[in-house]
C-alpha positions as CSV (number, residue, x, y, z in Angstrom):
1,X,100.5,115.7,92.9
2,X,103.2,114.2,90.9
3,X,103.5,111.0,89.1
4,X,106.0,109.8,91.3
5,X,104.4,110.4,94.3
6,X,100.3,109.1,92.9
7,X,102.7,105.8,91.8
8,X,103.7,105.5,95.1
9,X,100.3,105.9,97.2
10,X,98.5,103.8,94.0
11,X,100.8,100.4,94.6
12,X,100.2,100.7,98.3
13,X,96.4,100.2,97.1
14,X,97.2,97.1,94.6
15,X,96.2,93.2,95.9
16,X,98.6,91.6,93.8
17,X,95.8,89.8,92.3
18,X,97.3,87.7,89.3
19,X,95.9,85.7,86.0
20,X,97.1,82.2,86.1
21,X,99.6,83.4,88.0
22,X,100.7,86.9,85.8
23,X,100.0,90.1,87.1
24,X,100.7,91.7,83.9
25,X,98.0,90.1,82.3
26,X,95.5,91.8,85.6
27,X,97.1,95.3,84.6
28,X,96.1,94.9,81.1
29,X,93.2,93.4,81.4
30,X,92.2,96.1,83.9
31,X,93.4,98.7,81.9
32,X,91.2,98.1,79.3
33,X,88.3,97.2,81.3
34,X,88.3,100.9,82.5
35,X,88.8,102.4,79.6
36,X,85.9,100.5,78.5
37,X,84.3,102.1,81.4
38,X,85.3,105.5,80.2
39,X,84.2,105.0,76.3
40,X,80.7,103.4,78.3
41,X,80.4,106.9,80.0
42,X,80.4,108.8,76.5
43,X,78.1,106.4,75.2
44,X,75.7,106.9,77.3
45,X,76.6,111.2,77.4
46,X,75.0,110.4,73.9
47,X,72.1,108.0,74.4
48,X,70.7,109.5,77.8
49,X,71.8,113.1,78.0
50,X,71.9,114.1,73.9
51,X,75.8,114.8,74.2
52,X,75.5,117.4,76.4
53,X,78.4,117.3,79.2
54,X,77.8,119.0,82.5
55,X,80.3,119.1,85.5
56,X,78.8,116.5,87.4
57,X,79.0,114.2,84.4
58,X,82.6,115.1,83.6
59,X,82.8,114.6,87.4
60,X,81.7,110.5,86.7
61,X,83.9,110.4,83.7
62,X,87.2,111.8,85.9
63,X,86.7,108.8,87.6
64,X,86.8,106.4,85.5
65,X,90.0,108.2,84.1
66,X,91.4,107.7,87.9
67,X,91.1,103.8,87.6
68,X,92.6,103.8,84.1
69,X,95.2,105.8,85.6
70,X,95.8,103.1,88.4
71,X,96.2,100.5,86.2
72,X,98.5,102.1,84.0
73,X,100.5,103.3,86.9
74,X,100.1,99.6,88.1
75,X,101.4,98.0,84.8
76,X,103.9,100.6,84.5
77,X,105.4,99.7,88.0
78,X,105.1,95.9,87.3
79,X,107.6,97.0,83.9
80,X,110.4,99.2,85.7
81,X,109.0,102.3,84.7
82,X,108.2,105.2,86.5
83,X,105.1,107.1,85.0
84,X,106.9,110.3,84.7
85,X,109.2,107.8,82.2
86,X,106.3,106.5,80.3
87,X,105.0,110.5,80.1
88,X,108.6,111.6,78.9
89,X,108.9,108.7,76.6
90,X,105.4,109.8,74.7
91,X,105.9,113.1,74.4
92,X,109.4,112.4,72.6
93,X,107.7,110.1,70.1
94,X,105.5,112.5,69.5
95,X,107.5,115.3,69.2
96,X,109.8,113.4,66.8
97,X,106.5,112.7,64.7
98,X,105.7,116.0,64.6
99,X,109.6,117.4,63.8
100,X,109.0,114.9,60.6
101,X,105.7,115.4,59.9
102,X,104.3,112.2,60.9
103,X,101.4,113.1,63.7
104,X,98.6,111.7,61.1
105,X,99.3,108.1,59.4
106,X,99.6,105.0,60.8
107,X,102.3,102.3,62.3
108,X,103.9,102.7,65.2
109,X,107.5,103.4,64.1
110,X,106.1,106.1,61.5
């Protein structure tokens, strides 16, 4: 599937819900809600199951990954981009970080 087309399908999905009347403030929130959910999966990889990752695991953490990715395709959409935009966008920061040496460091504009 590509971006364009999960972005699509994804916003057919979305309620609209809004924070005091902002949906940005949903998609954020949301957004780091599930990735909570996905740093709580790896916690627990280490507490319960002494690190070790199986397929049906990784199956639990892949979906946790989906609703980060709906909320970022969410938030995304609610900005103007396309999340093939956002995608192209990264890689060229990090390409130019890497062209100047700059992958490890801090800052955003390094």
């Amino acid at each position: 599937m590509q971006f364009e087309e999960y972005q699509e399908k994804a916003a057919s999905t979305d309620l609209k819900t809004s924070i005091a009347g902002n949906r940005i403030v949903y998609y954020v929130l949301g957004l780091v809600d599930e990735a909570g959910e996905v740093a709580g999966k790896i916690k627990k990889l280490y507490r319960d199951k002494e690190g070790k990752l199986d397929d049906e695991y990784k199956k639990l953490i892949a979906k946790e990954l989906g609703d980060v990715l709906w909320y970022l395709s969410a938030l995304s959409r609610k900005l103007g981009f396309s999340l093939s935009q956002i995608a192209e966008m990264n890689l060229n920061k990090l390409n130019s970080r890497k062209e100047r040496g700059m992958l490890k460091g801090n800052g955003d504009n390094r």
